[in-house]
C-alpha positions in Angstrom: -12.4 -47.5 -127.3 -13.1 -50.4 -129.9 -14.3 -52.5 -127.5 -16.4 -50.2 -126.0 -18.2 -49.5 -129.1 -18.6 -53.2 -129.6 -20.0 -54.0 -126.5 -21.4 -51.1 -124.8 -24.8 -51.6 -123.6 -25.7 -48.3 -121.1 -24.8 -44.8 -121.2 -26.5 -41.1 -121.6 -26.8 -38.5 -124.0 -27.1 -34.7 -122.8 -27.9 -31.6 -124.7 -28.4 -28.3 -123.7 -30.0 -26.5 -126.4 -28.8 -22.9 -127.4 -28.9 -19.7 -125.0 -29.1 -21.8 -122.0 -27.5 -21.6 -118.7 -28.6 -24.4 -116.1 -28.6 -22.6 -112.8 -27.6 -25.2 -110.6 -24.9 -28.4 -111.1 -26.0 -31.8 -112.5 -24.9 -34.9 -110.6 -24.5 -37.9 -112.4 -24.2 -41.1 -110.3 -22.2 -44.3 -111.0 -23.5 -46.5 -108.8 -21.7 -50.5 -108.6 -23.5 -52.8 -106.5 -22.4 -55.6 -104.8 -23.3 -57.8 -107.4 -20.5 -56.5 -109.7 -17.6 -59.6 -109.5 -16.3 -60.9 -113.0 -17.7 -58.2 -115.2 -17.1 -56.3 -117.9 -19.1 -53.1 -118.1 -19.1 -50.6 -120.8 -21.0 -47.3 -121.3 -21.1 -44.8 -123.5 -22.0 -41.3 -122.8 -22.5 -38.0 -125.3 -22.3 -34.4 -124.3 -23.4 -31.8 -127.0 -23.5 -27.7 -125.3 -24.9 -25.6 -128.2 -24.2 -22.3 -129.0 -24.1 -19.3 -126.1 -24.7 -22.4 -123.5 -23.2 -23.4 -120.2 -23.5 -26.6 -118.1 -21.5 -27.8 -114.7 -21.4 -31.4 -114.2 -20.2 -33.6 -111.4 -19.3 -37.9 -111.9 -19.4 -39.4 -108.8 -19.3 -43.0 -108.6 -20.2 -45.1 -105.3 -18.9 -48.3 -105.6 -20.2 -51.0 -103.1 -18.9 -54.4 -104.9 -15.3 -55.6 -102.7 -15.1 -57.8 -106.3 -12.5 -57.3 -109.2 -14.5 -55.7 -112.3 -14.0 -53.9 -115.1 -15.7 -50.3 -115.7 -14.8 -49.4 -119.7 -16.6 -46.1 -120.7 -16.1 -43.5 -123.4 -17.8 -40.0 -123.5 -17.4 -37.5 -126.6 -18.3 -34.5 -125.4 -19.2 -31.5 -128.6 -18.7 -27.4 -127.1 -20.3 -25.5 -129.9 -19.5 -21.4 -130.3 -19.2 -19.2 -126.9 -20.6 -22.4 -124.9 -19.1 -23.4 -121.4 -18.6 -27.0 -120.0 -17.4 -27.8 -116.3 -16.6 -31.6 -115.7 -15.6 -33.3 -111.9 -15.0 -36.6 -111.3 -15.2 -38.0 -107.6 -15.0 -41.4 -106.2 -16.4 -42.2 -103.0 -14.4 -45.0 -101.5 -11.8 -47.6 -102.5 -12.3 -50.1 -104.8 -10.8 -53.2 -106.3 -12.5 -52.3 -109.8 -10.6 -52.0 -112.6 -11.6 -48.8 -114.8 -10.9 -47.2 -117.8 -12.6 -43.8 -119.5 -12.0 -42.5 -122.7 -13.2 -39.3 -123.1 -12.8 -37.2 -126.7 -14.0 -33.3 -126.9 -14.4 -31.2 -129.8 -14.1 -27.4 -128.5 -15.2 -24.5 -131.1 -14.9 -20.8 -131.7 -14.7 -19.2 -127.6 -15.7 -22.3 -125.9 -14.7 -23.4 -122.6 -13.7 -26.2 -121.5 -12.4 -27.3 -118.1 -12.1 -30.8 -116.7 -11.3 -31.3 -112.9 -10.3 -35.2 -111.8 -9.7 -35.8 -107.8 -10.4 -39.7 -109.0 -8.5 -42.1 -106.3 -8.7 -45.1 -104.4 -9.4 -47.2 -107.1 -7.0 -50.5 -108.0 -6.6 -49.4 -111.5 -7.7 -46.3 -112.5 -7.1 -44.7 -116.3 -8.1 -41.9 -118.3 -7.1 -41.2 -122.2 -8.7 -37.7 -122.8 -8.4 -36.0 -126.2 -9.3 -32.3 -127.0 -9.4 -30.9 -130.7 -9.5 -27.1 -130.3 -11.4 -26.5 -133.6 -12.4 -23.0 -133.6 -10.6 -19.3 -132.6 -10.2 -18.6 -128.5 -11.0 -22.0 -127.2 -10.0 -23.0 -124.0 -9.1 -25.9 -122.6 -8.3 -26.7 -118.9 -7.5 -30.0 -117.1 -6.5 -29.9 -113.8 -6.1 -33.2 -111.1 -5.3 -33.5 -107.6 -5.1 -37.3 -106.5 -3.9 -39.1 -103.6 -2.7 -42.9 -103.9 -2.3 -45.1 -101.7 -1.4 -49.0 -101.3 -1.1 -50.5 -104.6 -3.3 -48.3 -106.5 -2.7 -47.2 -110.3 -3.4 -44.1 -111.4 -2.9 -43.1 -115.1 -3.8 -39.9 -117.0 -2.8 -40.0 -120.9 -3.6 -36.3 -122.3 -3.2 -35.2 -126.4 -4.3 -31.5 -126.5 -4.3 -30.5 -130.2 -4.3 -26.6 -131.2 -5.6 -26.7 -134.8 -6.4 -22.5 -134.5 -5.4 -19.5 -133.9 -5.4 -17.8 -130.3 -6.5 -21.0 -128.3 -5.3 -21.9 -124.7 -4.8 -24.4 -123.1 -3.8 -25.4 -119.2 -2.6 -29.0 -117.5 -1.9 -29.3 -114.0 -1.5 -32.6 -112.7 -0.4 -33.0 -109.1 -0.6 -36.3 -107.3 0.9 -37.9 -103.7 1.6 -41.3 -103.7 1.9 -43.4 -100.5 3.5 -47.3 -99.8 3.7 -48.8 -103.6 1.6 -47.3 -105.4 1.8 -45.6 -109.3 1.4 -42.3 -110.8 1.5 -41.9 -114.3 0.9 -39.1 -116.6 1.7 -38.5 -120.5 1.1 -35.2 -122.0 1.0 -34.1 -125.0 0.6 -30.8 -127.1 0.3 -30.6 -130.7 0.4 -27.1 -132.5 -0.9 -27.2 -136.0 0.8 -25.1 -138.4 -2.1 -22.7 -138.5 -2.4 -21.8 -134.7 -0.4 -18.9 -134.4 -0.3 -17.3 -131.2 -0.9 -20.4 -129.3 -0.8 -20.5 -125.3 -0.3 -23.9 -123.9 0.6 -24.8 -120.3 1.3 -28.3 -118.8 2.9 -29.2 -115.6 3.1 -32.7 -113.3 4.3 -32.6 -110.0 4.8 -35.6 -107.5 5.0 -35.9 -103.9 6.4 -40.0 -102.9 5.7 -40.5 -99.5 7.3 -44.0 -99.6 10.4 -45.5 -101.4 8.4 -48.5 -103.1 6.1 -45.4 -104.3 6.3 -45.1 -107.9 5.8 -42.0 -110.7 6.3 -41.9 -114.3 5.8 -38.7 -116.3 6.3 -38.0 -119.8 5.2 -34.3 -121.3 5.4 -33.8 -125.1 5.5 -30.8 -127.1 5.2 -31.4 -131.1 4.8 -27.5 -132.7 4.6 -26.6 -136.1 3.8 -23.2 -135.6 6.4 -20.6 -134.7 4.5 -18.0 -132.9 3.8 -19.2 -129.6 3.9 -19.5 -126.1 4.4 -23.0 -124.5 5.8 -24.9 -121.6 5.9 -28.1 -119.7 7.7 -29.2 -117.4 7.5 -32.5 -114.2 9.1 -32.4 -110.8 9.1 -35.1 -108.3 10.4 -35.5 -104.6 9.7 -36.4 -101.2 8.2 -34.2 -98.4 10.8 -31.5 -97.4 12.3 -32.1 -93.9 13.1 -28.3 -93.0 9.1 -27.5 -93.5 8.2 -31.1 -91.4 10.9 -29.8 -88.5 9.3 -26.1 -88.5 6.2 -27.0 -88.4 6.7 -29.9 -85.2 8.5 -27.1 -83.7 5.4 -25.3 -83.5 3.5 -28.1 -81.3 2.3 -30.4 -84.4 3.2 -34.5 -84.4 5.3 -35.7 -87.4 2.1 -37.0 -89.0 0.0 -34.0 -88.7 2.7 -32.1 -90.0 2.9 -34.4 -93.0 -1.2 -34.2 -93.6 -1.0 -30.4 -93.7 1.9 -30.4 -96.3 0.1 -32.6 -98.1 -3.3 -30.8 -98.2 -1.8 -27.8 -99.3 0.3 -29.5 -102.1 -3.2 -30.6 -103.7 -4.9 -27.5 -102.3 -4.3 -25.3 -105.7 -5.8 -27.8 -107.8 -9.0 -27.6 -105.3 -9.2 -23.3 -105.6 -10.2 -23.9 -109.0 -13.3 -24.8 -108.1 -15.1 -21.9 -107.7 -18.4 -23.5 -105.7 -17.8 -22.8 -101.9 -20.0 -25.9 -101.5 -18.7 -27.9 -104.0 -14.8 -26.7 -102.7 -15.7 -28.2 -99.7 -17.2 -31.4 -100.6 -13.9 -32.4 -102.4 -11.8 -31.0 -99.5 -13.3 -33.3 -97.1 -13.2 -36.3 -99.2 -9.6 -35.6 -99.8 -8.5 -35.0 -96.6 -10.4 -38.2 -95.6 -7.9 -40.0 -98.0 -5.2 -38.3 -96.2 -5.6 -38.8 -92.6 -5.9 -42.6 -93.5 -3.1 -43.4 -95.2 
């Protein structure tokens, strides 16, 4: 983050003034060109939804350099009272690009907050994301779906601080890792004295395709209030052989059995999205990832 703010150069600022709904989803492109070899490029963005507002965004970044960079970015995003904010981030292809995104929100009084991250095929891919829950009933969701394959990193740090009453918040990370590559996720929720009935959620789950695939998950709970209701928990494990046998016995090859246990393992991270168009988008990009690993 310090280096960012030292050297960043680019970036956008977006605010949606109050008692304003934009009607349709904003696309913001990240576009690398071939040029990008030996460089180290840092943004930084701003987010402010006022009061009664609502805005639905989509990052997708098209990356067209087959050079090592670096891509170091920080966004602070600011949900002001009853305001809505819906965040995707989308690659689409591989890359040999080294990235790195801080992002910090600041939710208030019945905000809503959800951020969705189907981010993969990049070398190095990792994202700190901090949310302060600073007013009554905010929400907070974060939800990924991520498939990895050779010797790509992917890394998702999370601190989710309740600092009222009545807040929520929801983490569900899910990611499939194929022939050495390396999952990592840290989560962490702190309850401020003050945030009595507090409602926090976190789970990782990981599916290793490969014995030299790798996954490292470390949930934290720090509560220093004592009405309150929360839970984490992180599973990991290979695809299980009794569903790979019934469904071959049914006609299907080993492989495509293997693709459709995989799609639906990610597939309830993709129902949240609530766009039949949008659904789909990421469900094919996905499943591209899939059927070529």
């Amino acid at each position: 983050m310090c280096l960012n703010h030292a050297f960043a150069e680019n970036g956008y600022c977006l605010k949606i003034e109050n008692n304003y709904k934009l009607k349709k989803v904003i696309v913001i492109y990240n576009f690398f060109t071939k040029d990008a070899e030996n460089k180290i490029l840092n943004n930084k963005n701003k987010i402010i939804i006022k009061e009664n507002s609502e805005a639905h965004i989509i990052e997708y970044t098209i990356i067209k350099s087959k050079f090592k960079f670096i891509n170091n970015s920080y966004e602070n995003v600011i949900l002001d009272k009853n305001s809505k904010f819906r965040n995707l981030y989308l690659q689409n292809n591989k890359s040999d690009g080294f990235f790195h995104k801080f992002l910090e929100n600041k939710l208030s009084v019945n905000s809503d907050y959800s951020n969705l991250i189907f981010s993969s095929g990049l070398k190095f891919n990792k994202l700190d994301i901090i949310c302060d829950l600073v007013g009554e009933n905010a929400k907070c969701n974060i939800l990924s779906g991520l498939f990895l394959s050779k010797d790509e990193h992917q890394e998702i740090k999370t601190r989710i601080n309740h600092l009222f009453p009545n807040c929520k918040s929801y983490q569900k990370v899910k990611k499939v890792l194929s022939s050495k590559s390396k999952g990592i996720f840290q989560g962490k929720i702190f309850v401020k004295d003050i945030a009595q009935k507090t409602d926090a959620y976190q789970l990782s789950k990981a599916l290793l395709l490969d014995d030299n695939a790798e996954f490292n998950s470390k949930p934290e709970l720090e509560i220093y209030a004592d009405d309150v209701k929360c839970s984490h928990g992180s599973t990991s494990g290979s695809i299980d052989e009794d569903s790979l046998h019934y469904l071959m016995t049914r006609g299907l090859s080993r492989r495509k059995s293997a693709n459709l246990l995989i799609k639906g393992f990610l597939n309830d991270v993709v129902e949240f999205i609530k766009s039949s168009p949008i659904k789909k988008f990421v469900e094919d990009k996905l499943e591209e990832q899939i059927n070529g690993h």
